[in-house]
N, C-alpha and C positions, 0 to 999 in steps of 0.2 A: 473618493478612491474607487478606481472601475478594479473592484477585488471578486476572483475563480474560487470560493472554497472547494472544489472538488482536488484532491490532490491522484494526479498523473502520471506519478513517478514514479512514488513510494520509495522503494531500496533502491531503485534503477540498476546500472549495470554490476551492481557490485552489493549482494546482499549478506547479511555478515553469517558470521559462522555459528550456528544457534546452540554450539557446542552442549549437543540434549549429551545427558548423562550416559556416562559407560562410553564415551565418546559415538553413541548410535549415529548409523548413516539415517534414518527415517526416525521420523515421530505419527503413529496412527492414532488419531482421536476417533473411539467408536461412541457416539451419540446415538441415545434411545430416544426417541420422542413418545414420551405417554402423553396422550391427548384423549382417553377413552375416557368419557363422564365430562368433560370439558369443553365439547363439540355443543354449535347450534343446537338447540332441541327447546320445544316448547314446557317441558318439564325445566330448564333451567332459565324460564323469561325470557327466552326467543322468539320472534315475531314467527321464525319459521324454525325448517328442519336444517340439516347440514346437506353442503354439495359439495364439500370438495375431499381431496386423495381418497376414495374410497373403492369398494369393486364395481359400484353402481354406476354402468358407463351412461353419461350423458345425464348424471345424476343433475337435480333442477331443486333450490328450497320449495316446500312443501307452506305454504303460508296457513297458517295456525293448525296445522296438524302434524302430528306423528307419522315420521317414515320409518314403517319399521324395519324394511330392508335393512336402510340404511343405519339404523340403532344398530343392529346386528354383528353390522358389517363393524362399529365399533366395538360391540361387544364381545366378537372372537376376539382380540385383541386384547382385551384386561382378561379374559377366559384361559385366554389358551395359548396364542400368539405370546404375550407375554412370559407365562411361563416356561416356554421352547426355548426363549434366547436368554431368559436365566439360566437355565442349564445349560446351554451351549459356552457360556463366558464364565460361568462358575467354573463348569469342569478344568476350564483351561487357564483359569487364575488370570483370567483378562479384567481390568477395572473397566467400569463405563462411567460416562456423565450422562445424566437422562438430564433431558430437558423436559422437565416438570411441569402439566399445567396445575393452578391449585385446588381449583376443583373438580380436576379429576382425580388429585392424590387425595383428597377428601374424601372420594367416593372407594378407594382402593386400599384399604386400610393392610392387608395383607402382600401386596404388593410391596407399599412402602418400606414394611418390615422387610421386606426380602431385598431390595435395594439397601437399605440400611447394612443389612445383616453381611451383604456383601463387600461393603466397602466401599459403593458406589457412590461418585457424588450429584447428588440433587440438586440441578440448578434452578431458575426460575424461568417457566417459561409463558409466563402472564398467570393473569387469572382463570383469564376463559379463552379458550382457543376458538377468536375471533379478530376479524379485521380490524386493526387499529388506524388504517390512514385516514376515515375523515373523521377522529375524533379529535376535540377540539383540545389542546394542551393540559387543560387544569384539568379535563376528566381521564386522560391520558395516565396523569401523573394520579391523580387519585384509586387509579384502577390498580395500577402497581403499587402503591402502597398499600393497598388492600392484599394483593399479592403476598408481597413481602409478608404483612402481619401474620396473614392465615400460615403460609408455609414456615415461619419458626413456629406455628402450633404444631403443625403436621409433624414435621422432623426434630426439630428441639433449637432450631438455630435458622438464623437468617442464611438468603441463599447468598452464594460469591459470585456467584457469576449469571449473569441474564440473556436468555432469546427469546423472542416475542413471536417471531418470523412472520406474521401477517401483519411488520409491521409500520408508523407512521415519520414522516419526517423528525418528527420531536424521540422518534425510540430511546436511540444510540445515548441524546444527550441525556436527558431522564434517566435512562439506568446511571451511567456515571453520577450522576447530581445525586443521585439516590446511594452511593456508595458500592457501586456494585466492584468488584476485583477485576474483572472480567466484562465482556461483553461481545457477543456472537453474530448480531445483524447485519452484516455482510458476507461478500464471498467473493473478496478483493485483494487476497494476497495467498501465498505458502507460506506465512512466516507471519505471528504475533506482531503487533506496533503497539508503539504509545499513541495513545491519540488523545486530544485537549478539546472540549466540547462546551465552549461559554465558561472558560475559566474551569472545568471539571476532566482530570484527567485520568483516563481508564485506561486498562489494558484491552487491544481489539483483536481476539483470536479470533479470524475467517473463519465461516462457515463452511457449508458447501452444496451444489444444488445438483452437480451430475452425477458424483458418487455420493448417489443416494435414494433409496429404496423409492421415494415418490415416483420415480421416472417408470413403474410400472401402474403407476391409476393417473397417468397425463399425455397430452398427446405427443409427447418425444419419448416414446416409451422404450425399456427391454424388451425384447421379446418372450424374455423365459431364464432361464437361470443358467445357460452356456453364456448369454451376454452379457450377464450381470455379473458372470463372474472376469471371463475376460476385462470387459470393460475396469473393473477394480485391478485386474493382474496389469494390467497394463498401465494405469497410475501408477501402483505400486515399482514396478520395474523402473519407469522414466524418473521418478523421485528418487529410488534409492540408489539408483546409476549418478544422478548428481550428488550424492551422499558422500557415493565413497570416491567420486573428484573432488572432495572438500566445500560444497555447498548444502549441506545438511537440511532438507525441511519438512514441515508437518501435512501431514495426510488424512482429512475427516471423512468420514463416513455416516450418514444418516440413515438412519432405520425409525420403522413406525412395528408399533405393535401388530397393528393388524394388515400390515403389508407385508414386509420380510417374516413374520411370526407363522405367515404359510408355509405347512411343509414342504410344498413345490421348491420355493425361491428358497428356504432355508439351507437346501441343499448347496445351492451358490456359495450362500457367505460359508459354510463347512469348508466346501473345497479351496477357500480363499484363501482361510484362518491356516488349512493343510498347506497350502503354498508358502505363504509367510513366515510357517515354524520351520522353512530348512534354512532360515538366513540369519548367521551372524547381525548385533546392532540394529536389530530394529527393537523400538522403544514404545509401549502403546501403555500411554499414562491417563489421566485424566483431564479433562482441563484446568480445572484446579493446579493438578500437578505442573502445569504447563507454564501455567501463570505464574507460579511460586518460582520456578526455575528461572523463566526469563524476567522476573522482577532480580533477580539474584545476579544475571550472567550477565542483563542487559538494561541495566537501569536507565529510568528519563532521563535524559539529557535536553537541558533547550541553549539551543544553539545562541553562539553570541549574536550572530547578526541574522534576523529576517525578515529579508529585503523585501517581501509583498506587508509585510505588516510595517512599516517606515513609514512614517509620514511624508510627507515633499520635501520638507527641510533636510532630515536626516539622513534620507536616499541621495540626495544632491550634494548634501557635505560628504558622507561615502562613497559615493561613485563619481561622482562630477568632474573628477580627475584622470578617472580608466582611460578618453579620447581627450589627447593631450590638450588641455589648455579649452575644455569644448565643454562647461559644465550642461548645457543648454540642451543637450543630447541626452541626460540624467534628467533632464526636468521633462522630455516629453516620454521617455520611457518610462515614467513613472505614473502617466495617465492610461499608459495601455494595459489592459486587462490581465492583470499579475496571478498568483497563486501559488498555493505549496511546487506546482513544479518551478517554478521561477526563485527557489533560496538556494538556492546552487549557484558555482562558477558560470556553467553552461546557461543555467536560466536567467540570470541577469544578462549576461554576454548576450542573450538570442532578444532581450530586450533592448539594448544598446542597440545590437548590430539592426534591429528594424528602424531605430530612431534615425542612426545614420543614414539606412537606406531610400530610407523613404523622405531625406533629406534632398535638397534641388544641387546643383551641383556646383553652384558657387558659396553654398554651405558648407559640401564637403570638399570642395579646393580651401579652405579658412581651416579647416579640421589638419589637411598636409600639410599646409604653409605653417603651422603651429610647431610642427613636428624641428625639432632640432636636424642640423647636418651630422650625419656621423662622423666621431673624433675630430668635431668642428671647432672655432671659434669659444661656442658657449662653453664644450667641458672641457675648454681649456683654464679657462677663465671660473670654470665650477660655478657657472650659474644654470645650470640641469634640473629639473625637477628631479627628484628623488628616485623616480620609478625608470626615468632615463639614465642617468647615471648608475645606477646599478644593471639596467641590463646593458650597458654599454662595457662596462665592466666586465660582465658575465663573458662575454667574446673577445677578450683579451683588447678594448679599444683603447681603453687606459693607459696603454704600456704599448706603445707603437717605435719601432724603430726609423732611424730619419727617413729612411723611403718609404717604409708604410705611408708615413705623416704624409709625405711628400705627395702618394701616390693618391691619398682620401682629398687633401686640398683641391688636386687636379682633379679627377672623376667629380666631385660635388658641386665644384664651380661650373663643370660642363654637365650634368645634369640638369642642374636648379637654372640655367641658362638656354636650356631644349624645352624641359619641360615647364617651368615657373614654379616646380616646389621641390621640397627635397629630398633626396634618394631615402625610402622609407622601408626599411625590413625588420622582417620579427629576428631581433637579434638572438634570443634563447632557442630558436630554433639554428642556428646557425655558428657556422665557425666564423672567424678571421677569415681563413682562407677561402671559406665560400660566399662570406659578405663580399669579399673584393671581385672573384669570380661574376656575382651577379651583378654589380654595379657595370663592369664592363658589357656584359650579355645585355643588361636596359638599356642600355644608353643606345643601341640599335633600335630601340622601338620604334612606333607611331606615336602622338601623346596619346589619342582615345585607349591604347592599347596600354600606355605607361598608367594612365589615370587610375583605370579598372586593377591594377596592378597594384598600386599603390594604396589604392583602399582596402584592397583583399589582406595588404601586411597591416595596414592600422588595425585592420578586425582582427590580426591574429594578434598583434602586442596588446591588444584589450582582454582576451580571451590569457593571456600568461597574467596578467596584471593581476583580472579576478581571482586567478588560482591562489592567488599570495592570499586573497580575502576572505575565501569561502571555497568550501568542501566540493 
């Protein structure tokens, strides 16, 4: 099977109504990142120093030595930076979720009490705030268990939710396998999903990587704290404007201790939090909170039918019917490179329709000539496939008065006698009276020009067929 696990689509045109509590137009997740005591350092068995979000521009590891800039530069941040935006979010009764590393909550024992003390939820954010992609799976997975064990010492309980952010192809699944409620390693939607990762299924609340304090220690920077604050006024506004058209979604924000915990930039997010308190329905929970909610509003669901995970057989007894009488167009759509965007109407149909197109044309002359005459012969006689007979139905063909009858006899015999197949249109999109309408208006054609014609309605009655099948 030539199978896409990247899924394309997500919610696509229509994402649901994430009905946050108090019916709020916005959900703002504010994320702390403590990473201070948990950074590269050769006091923690690092080959070297740390070089990355820091104020040390053009920072470089330091190979078996101490930067102590760069300690520094971590340690305003468990110092001072930290305690700034505790105050700032106490005062205003805002919860946070930190994302935890564990041994830097190890190292911050007084922090944690204050996070604790607040109400805050601690989630897991590895052990060591290091690069996880080329580590090889089982020390991957052993590193986060270690994780996990140390932070129920630290806090009293295992964490619910997990972000790694530096991190490896195996992340996402590992936390789920690992039990996690939650999981943060992307920054791929507005809106929580279920996601299924090797038989393990987690909730996937998005991250985020431009509203978020990093983008002052990298080279797509703020400038200063008018842009940082705009830049967030301006999410905020475009989100909560769909809110209150009835599209409701979550809005995160990341912070580091020792980046936004400067008083410079601290001034931003003040003027931000001052912005936000003049609006009815907005809702700044936790993620925890987040996750409980949408397990509540929006439970898993697995779909009856999905068409990239089918085997050949299956996919071909399902679909093999969409292009009438043409299973052979289901058997080679079913080699081309499928995926979560392809369990849709749309996305099987856009597989079909290249099977046929990419078909020679005395393939798809065999696909027309399948096609019944309309209020012909055969539904007279009620030997119709099923999916014909009903949309024939649908347009009143069933119940024709003796000229109608009379008039379809004539036009289909002089059709199918111009062109060699049979007048073919999507009948649900159509009246009676505009089926008849057209048949006359074709029958002026060229064939090349009938041909193209007649293949554009088999793809559209393939495309009404799927709808009956899938979402």
């Amino acid at each position: 099977m030539n199978r896409y696990p990247r899924n394309m689509i997500g919610y696509g045109p229509t994402p649901p109504d994430a009905r946050w509590p108090g019916n709020a137009r916005i959900a703002i997740s504010f994320v702390l990142n403590y990473e201070e005591g948990g950074e590269n350092n050769i006091l923690h068995g690092d080959a070297a120093s740390e070089a990355f979000l820091s104020e040390v521009i053009g920072a470089t590891p330091w190979e078996g030595k101490r930067h102590w800039n760069m300690e520094s530069v971590y340690e305003y941040g468990a110092r001072a930076g930290f305690w700034r935006l505790h105050r700032l979010f106490t005062s205003r009764n805002i919860p946070l979720t930190v994302y935890g590393v564990t041994d830097a909550l190890a190292r911050s024992p007084e922090q944690v009490w204050a996070m604790q003390d607040a109400g805050w939820e601690i989630a897991s954010h590895g052990k060591k705030w290091v690069e996880h992609k080329d580590m090889p799976e089982a020390e991957e997975r052993a590193l986060m268990e270690e994780a996990i064990t140390l932070h129920e010492e630290l806090t009293g309980e295992k964490p619910q939710g997990w972000y790694t952010g530096r991190c490896s192809m195996n992340t996402v699944k590992l936390a789920a396998e690992l039990g996690m409620k939650w999981v943060s390693d992307t920054i791929d939607d507005d809106l929580p999903y279920w996601g299924t990762f090797e038989g393990h299924r987690t909730l996937v609340i998005p991250y985020t990587m431009d509203t978020n304090d990093m983008r002052f220690a990298g080279p797509a920077t703020f400038g200063g704290t008018d842009e940082f604050y705009e830049y967030l006024k301006a999410a905020f506004d475009v989100l909560y404007a769909e809110g209150e058209a009835g599209s409701p979604k979550m809005f995160s924000i990341g912070m580091h201790c020792r980046l936004l915990g400067r008083p410079g930039r601290m001034a931003g997010l003040q003027k931000f939090l001052d912005y936000i308190a003049q609006f009815e329905g907005v809702w700044c929970p936790r993620r925890i909170d987040i996750a409980d909610h949408w397990a509540a509003e929006h439970p898993p669901v697995t779909p009856a039918l999905i068409p990239s995970e089918m085997d050949k057989k299956t996919f071909v007894e399902t679909f093999g019917g969409i292009f009438e009488h043409s299973p052979w167009i289901a058997k080679r759509a079913w080699k081309l490179e499928l995926g979560p965007a392809h369990d849709s109407a749309v996305g099987v149909w856009t597989a079909l329709a290249r099977a046929f197109r990419r078909a020679s044309p005395e393939e798809r002359l065999g696909v027309l000539t399948a096609h019944p005459d309309l209020a012909g012969k055969l539904a007279a006689a009620k030997r119709l496939t099923a999916e014909s007979t009903a949309e024939q139905a649908s347009a009143g063909l069933d119940a024709l008065t003796d000229a109608e009858r009379t008039f379809f006899e004539g036009h289909n015999a002089r059709y199918t006698e111009k062109f060699g197949f049979p007048f073919i249109i999507a009948v649900k999109e159509n009246t009676k009276a505009s089926i008849m309408e057209a048949m006359k208006t074709r029958l002026a054609h060229d064939r090349d020009t009938e041909f193209k014609a007649a293949c554009q309605q088999v793809e559209r009655i393939a495309y009404h067929r799927l709808k009956d099948l899938l979402p």
